[in-house]
C-alpha positions, 0 to 999 in steps of 0.5 A, a space after each residue: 567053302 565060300 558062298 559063291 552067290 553074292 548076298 542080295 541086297 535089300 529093298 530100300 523105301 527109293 525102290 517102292 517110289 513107283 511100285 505096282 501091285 498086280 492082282 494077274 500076271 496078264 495084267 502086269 504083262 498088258 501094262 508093260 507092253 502098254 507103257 513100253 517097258 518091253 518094247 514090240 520087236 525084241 526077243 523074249 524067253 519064258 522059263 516054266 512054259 507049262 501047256 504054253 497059253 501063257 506063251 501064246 499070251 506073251 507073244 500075242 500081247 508083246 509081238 516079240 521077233 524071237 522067243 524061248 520056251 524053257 521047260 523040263 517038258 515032262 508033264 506028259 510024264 504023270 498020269 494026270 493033271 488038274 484032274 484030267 489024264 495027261 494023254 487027253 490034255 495033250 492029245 497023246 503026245 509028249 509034252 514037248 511035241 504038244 507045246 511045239 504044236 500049239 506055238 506053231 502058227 506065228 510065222 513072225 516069231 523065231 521060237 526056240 525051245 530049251 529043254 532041260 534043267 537049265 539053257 544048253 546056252 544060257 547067254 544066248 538067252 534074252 535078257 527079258 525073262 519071265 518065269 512062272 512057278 506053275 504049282 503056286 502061279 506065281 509069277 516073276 520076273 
């Protein structure tokens, strides 16, 4: 059976030309909403949204129109988390409906949330995605 992922090609020196290392994904962030790389206004999805402040840090500091939180939004599932029971860490209620809350107040964003493995409609996804692996914090984009 053939591969169906194509190889991913390598970096070249021309790709590390204006490279940047960060030491926080809130600072790469501010620096992309400062320089204009994401633009104020677009749509924005974030894949892994965990207790959702970095949610609420990626809307606050790209003022995106729309925005998706994709998550499994099962964490309510372990008994605890970071060394505190999950039932206070989300006030008793289901991950889902926690993330919900706290994301309810910004009347300028269409928030949308994808619950799952993978998007119900991957297309209609933003073509700016961040994703964040919560147990090793390490960002990507």
């Amino acid at each position: 059976m053939a591969n169906p992922i194509a190889p991913i090609p390598g970096l070249k020196p021309r790709h590390m030309d204006s490279a940047k290392l960060y030491a926080h994904r809130h600072h790469m962030i501010s620096a992309f909403a400062r320089k204009g790389v994401i633009a104020p206004g677009g749509a924005i999805a974030e894949v892994g949204v965990g207790i959702g402040d970095f949610s609420l840090f990626l809307i606050d500091t790209l003022k995106p129109t729309s925005f998706a939180g994709c998550d499994l939004f099962t964490l309510h599932e372990h008994a605890t988390m970071w060394g505190q029971p999950t039932t206070e860490m989300f006030d008793n209620l289901d991950h889902l409906s926690y993330y919900e809350r706290k994301l309810k107040d910004r009347p300028d964003v269409v928030l949308r949330l994808e619950q799952g493995a993978q998007p119900r409609r991957p297309g209609d996804l933003p073509t700016c995605l961040v994703r964040h692996d919560l147990h090793r914090r390490r960002p990507c984009l």
